[in-house]
C-alpha positions as CSV (number, residue, x, y, z in Angstrom):
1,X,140.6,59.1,47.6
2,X,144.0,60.0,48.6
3,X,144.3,60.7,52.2
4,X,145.8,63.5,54.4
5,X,147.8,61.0,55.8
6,X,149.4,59.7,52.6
7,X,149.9,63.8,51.8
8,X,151.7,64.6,54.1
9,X,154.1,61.6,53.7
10,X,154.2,62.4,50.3
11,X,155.4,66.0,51.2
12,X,157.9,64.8,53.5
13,X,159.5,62.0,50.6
14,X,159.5,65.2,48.2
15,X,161.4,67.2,50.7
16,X,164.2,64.8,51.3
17,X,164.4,64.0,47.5
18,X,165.1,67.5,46.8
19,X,167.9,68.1,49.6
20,X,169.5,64.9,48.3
21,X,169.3,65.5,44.8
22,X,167.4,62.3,45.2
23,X,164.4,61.3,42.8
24,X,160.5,60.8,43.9
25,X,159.1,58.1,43.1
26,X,155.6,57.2,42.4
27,X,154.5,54.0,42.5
28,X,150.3,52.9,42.0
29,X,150.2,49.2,43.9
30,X,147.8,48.0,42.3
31,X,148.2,43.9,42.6
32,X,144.8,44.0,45.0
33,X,142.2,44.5,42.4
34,X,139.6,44.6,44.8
35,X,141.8,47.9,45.9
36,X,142.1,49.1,42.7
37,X,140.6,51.5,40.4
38,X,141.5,53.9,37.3
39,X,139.9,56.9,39.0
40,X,142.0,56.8,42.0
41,X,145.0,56.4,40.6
42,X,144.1,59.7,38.7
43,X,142.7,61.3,41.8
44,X,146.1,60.7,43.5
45,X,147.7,62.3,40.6
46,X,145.6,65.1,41.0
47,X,146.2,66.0,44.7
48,X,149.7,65.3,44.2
49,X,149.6,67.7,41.1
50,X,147.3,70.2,43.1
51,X,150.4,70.4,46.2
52,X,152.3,71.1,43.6
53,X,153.8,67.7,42.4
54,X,153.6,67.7,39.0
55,X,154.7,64.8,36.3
56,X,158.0,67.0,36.8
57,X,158.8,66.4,40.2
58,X,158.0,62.8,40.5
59,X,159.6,59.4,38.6
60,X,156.4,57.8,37.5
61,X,153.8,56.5,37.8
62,X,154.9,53.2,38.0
63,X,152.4,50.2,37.9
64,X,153.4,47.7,40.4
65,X,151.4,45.5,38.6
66,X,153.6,45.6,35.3
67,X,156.1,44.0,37.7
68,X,154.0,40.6,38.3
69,X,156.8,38.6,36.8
70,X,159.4,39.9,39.1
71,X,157.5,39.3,41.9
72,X,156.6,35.8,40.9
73,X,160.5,34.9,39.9
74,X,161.4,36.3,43.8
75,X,159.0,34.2,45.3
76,X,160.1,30.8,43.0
77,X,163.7,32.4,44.3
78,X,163.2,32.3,47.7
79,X,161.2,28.5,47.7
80,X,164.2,27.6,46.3
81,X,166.4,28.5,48.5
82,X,164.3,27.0,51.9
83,X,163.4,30.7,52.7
84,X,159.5,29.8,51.5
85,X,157.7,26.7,52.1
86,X,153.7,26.1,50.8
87,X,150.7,25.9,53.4
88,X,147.8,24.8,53.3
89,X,146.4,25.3,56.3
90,X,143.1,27.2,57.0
91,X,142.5,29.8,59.2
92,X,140.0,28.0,61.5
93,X,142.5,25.2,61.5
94,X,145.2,26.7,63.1
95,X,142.7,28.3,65.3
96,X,141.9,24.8,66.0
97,X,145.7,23.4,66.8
98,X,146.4,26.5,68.9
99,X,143.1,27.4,70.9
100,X,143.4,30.9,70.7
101,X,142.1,32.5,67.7
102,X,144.2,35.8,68.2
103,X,147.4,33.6,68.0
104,X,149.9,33.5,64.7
105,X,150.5,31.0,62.3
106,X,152.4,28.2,64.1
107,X,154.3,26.7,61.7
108,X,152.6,23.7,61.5
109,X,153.8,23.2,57.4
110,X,157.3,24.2,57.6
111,X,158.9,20.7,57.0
112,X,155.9,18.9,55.2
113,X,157.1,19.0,52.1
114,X,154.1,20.3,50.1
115,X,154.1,21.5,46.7
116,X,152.5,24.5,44.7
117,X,148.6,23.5,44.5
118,X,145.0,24.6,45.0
119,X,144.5,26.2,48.3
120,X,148.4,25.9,49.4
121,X,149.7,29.9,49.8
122,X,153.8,30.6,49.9
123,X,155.1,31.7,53.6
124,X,158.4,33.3,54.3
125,X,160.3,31.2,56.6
126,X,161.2,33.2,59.4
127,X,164.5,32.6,61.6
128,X,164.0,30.9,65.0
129,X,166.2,33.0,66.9
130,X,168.0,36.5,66.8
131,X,166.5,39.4,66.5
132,X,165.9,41.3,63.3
133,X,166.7,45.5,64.2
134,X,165.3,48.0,62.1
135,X,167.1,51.3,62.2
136,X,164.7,54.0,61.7
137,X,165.0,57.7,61.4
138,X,162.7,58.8,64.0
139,X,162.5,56.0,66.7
140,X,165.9,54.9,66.7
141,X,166.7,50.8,66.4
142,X,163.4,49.3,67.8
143,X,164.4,45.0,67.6
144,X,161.5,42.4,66.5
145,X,162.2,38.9,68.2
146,X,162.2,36.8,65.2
147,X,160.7,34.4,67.2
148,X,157.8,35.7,67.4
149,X,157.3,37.0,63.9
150,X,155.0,34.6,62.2
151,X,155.9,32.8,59.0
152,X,153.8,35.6,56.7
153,X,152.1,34.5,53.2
154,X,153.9,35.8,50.3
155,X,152.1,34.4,47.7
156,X,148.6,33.9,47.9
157,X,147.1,30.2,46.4
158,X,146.3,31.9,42.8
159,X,150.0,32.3,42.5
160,X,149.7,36.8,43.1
161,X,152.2,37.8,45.9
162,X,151.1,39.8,48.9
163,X,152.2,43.6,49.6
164,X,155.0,42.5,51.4
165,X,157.0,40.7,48.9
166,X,155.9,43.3,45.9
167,X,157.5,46.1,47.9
168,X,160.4,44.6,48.4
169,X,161.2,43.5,45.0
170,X,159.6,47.1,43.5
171,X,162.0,48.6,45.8
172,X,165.1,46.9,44.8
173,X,164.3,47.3,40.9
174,X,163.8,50.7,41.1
175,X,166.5,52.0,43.5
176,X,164.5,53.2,46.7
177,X,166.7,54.2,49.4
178,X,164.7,56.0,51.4
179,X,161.0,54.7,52.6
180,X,158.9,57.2,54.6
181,X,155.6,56.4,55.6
182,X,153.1,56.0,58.5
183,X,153.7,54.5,61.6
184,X,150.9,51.9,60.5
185,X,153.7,50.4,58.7
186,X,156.1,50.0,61.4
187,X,155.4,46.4,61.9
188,X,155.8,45.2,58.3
189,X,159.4,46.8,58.4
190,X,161.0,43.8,60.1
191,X,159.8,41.4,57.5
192,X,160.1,43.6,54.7
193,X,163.5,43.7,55.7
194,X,164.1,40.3,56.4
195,X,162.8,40.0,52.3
196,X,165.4,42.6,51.6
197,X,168.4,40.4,52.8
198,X,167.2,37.0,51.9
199,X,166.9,38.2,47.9
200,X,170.2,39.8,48.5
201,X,170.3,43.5,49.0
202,X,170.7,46.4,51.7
203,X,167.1,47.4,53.3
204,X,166.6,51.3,52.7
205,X,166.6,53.4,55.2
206,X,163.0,53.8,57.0
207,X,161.7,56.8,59.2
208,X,158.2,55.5,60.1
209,X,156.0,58.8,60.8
210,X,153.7,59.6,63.5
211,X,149.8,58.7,62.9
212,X,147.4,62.0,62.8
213,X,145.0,62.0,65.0
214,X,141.3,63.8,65.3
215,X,140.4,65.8,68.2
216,X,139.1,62.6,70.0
217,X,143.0,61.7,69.9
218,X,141.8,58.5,67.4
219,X,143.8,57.8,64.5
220,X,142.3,59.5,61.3
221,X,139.9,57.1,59.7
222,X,138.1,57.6,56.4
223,X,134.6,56.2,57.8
224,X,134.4,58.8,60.6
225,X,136.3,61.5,59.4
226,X,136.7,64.3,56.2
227,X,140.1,63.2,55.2
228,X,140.1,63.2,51.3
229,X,142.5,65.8,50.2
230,X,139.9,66.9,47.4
231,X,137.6,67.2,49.3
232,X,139.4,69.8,51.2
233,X,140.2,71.6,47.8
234,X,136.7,71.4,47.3
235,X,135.8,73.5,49.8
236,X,137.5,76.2,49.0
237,X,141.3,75.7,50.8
238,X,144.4,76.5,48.8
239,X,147.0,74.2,48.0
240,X,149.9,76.4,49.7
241,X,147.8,76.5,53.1
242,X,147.1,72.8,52.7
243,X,150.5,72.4,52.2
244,X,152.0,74.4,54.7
245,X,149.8,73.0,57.2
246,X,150.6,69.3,56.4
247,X,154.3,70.0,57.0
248,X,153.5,71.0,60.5
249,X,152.0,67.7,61.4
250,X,154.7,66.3,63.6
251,X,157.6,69.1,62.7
252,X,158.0,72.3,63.3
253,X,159.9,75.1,61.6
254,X,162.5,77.4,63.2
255,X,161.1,80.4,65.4
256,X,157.7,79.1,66.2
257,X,156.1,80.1,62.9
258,X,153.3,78.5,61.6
259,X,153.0,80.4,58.4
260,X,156.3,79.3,56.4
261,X,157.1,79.7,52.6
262,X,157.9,76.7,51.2
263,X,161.4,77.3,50.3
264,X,162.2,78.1,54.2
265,X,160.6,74.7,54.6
266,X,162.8,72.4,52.2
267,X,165.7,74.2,53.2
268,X,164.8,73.8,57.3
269,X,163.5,70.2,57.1
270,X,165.0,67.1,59.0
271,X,162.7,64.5,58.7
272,X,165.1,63.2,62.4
273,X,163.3,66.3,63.9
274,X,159.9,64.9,63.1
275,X,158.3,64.3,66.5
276,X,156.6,60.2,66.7
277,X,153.5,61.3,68.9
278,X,150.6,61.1,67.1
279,X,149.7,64.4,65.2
280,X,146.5,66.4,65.6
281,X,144.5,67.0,62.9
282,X,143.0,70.6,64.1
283,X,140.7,71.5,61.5
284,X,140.4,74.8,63.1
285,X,144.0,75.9,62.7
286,X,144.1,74.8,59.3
287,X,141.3,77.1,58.4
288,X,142.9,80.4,60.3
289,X,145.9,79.3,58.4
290,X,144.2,78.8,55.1
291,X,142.1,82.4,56.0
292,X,146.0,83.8,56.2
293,X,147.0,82.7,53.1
294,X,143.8,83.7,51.3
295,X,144.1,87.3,52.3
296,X,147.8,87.5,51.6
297,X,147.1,86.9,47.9
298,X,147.1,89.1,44.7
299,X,143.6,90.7,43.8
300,X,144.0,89.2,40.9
301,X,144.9,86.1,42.1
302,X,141.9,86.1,44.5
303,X,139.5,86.7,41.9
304,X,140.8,84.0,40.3
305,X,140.7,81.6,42.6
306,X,137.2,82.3,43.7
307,X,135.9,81.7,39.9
308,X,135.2,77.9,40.5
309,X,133.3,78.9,42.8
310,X,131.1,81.6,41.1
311,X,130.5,79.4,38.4
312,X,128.8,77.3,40.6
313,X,126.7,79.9,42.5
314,X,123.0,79.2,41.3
315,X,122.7,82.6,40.2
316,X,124.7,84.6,37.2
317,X,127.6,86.6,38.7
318,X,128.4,89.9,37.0
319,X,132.5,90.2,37.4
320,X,132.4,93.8,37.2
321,X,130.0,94.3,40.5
322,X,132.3,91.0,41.8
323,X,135.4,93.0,41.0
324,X,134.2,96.0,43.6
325,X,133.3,93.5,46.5
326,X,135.9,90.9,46.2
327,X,138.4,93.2,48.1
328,X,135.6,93.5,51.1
329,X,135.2,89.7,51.4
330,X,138.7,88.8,51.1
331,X,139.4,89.9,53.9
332,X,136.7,87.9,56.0
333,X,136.8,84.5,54.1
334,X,138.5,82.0,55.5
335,X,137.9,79.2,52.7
336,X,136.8,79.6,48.9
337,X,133.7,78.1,49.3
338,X,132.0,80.6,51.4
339,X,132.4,83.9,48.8
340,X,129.1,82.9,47.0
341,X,127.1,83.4,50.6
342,X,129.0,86.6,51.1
343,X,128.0,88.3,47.6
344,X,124.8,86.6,47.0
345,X,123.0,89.9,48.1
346,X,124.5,91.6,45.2
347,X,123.6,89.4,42.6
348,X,119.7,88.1,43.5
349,X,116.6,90.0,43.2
350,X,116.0,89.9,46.7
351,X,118.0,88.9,50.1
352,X,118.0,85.6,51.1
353,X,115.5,84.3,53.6
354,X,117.4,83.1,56.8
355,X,115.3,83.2,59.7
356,X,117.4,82.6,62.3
357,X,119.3,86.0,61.3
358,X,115.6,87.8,61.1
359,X,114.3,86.7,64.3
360,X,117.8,88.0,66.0
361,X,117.8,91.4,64.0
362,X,114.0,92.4,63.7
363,X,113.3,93.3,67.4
364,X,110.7,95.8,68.7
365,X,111.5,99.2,67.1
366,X,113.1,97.2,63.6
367,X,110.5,98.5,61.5
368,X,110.8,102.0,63.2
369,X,114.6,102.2,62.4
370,X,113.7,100.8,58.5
371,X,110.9,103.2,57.8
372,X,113.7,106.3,59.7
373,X,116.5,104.9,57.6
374,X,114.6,104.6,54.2
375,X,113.6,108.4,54.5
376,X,117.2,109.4,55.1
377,X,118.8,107.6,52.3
378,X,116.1,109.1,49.7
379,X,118.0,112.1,48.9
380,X,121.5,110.8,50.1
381,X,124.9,111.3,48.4
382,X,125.3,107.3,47.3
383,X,129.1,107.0,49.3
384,X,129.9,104.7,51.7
385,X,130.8,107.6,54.4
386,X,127.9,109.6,53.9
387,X,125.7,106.5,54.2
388,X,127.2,105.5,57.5
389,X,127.0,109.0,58.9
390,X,123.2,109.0,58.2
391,X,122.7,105.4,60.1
392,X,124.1,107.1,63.1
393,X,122.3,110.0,62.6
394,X,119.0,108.1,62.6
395,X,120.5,105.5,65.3
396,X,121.5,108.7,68.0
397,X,117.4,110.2,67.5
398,X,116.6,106.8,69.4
399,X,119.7,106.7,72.0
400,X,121.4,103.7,69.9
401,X,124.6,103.2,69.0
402,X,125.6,101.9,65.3
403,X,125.4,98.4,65.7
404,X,122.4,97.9,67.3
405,X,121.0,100.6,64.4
406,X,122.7,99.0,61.8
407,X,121.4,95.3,62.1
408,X,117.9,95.1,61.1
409,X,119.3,97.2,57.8
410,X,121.8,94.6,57.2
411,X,119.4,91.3,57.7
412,X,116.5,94.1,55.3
413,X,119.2,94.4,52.8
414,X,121.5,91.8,52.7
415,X,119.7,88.8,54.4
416,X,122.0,88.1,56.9
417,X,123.4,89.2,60.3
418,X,127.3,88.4,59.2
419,X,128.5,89.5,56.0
420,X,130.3,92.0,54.1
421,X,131.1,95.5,55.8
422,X,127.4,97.1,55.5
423,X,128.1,100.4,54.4
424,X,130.4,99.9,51.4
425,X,127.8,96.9,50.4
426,X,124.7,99.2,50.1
427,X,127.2,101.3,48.1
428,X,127.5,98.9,45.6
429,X,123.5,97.1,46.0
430,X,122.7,100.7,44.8
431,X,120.2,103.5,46.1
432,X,116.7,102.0,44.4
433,X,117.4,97.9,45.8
434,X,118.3,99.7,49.2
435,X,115.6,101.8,49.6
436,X,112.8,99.0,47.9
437,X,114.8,96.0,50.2
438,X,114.2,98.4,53.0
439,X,110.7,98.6,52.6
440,X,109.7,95.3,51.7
441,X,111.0,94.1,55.5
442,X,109.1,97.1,57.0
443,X,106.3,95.8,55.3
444,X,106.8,92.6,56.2
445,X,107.2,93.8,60.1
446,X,103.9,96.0,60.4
């Protein structure tokens, strides 16, 4: 599933692309098959398509797969040239030479001499001095001793090259000047780039972005954390609060906003400005900015969005009773996927059953105020004024004020203690299920 992480990196490519003129490219690697899979590759295209990266927007998708014989003629390239040798050395042996099994490949089959052949992979050949610099947007010209960078497998025994080599040769082919991507990758830079020159071109330039974080300050991790991007659209966020949000991990727009349209944000962006702490991932804020966006749309619009959702509600939705309360619960959702509990009183034969809310609204007195509030709605104008004014009416005959009358006639009617505003709502449930709701939870009370 494609991550937050690779979102917002994603973002940040299509920003600079667009204030260049540049082009986005999309490229599946897909050489690890045990990596690899048709529906992810079309889930990626969906979330890229759902932030609003269409096939438009993007060159691609490229296979890096359909590039196998490049790969394999850089590799031949570089053996070639005494840049690669073949090893044959196992893990637990070198383990075994150097005594310490958190220690690098030593080296130990640089100048044997050994040909291609069953269990022998292809390593770079790394220089033994000097430093290798990569000059990177955000942190500057950190330097990698090459001493200490192992000689690292390019070519696995069954001939298929490793990451490293396929991105440098995909990058070359198809142009890519500009690589922006998690911090994660900061380490393979200095090899990549060491690739880069010994097939004979100009690295790209790299800004490596900060990691995001959860609220525990640990680096965002799919076995411990929601960080599938559909799975965020599944519950109910929209893809401009998603997207607005993601731009504000590790940047931040002009003025201390937080709510930015997205043409301010291409025009204001400097991927330099992008700060390399690690970003937090504050679910909270995401949904306050999401609730923002969600009230700041269209009627229309809103109805529109909330259909997926209604055609999942296990009961059947009548759009002309949704069209009267969607403009109440707008206002109070803060994701999608909470409008079905918000209307579900309108639409089922009787309230839900939540304890929890009956045991906090059906006190001593409850049935009292039910059995006081059913007679005074009988003959009642059915308005949403007029049906407040009665509540306090019967609410002020027993020294209450409005809220403490008002909530064992909002769990009796609607089910729960949080909802829609409670006057307007029995406006639209209708006098006969008021006054019937009302009497079944008396009923149930005495």
């Amino acid at each position: 599933m494609f991550h937050v992480g690779g979102a917002r990196s994603a973002l940040f490519n299509w920003v600079m692309a667009k204030q260049s003129g540049g082009t986005l490219v999309l490229r599946i690697e897909d050489t690890d098959a045990s990596r690899n899979s048709p529906e992810w590759t079309e889930g990626i295209i969906r979330a890229l398509a759902w932030l609003g990266m269409d096939g438009g927007e993007y060159e691609g998708p490229y296979f890096q797969s359909a590039n196998a014989g490049k790969h394999a003629e850089a590799a031949a390239t570089l053996r070639e040239q005494g840049r690669a040798y073949y090893c044959d050395c196992t893990r637990d042996a070198v383990i075994a030479r150097t005594g310490d099994q958190h220690k690098g490949y030593d080296g130990f089959c640089r100048d044997r001499g050994l040909e291609a052949g069953p269990g022998r992979a292809l390593r770079f050949r790394t220089p033994d001095e000097g430093q290798t610099i990569v000059v990177d947007l955000l942190r500057g010209k950190p330097a990698f001793e090459n001493a200490v960078l192992e000689d690292f497998v390019i070519a696995r025994a069954d001939g298929s090259v490793t990451f490293l080599l396929a991105n440098a040769v995909d990058d070359m082919s198809q142009g890519i000047t500009h690589v922006v991507r998690g911090e994660e990758h900061l380490s393979n830079a200095p090899k990549q780039q060491l690739l880069w020159e010994a097939l004979g071109g100009t690295p790209p330039v790299w800004a490596h972005v900060p990691v995001i974080v959860n609220e525990k300050r640990q680096k965002l991790s799919k076995r411990r954390d929601k960080v599938a991007l559909e799975d965020y659209r599944a519950e109910g966020y929209l893809a401009e609060a998603m997207r607005n949000y993601l731009m504000l991990l590790g940047w931040a727009p002009s003025g201390d906003r937080e709510i930015v349209p997205w043409e301010d944000m291409v025009a204001e962006f400097r991927i330099e400005d992008v700060n390399s702490s690690p970003a937090f991932f504050d679910v909270k804020k995401l949904r306050a900015i999401n609730g923002d966006y969600i009230r700041a749309l269209p009627a229309a619009k809103f109805v529109a969005e909330c259909l997926p959702f209604l055609e999942q509600a296990p009961f059947e939705v009548d759009m002309v009773v949704f069209d009267r309360l969607a403009p109440l619960a707008q206002t109070r959702v803060a994701l999608l996927s909470e409008i079905v509990d918000m209307i579900d009183f309108a639409f089922l034969d009787e309230p839900v059953a939540d304890e929890q809310s009956w045991n906090k609204a059906m006190k001593e007195g409850a049935a009292d105020i039910l059995a006081a509030t059913e007679e005074a709605y009988r003959d009642a104008p059915w308005e949403t004024e007029e049906l407040k004014t009665r509540l306090e009416a019967v609410g002020a005959e027993r020294g209450l004020k409005l809220g403490k009358t008002q909530a064992p006639v909002r769990v009796a009617t609607t089910g729960r203690t949080v909802g829609l505003p409670l006057f307007e709502s029995l406006e639209i449930l209708g006098r006969e299920r008021t006054l019937a709701r009302l009497a079944a939870a008396r009923a149930r009370l005495t």
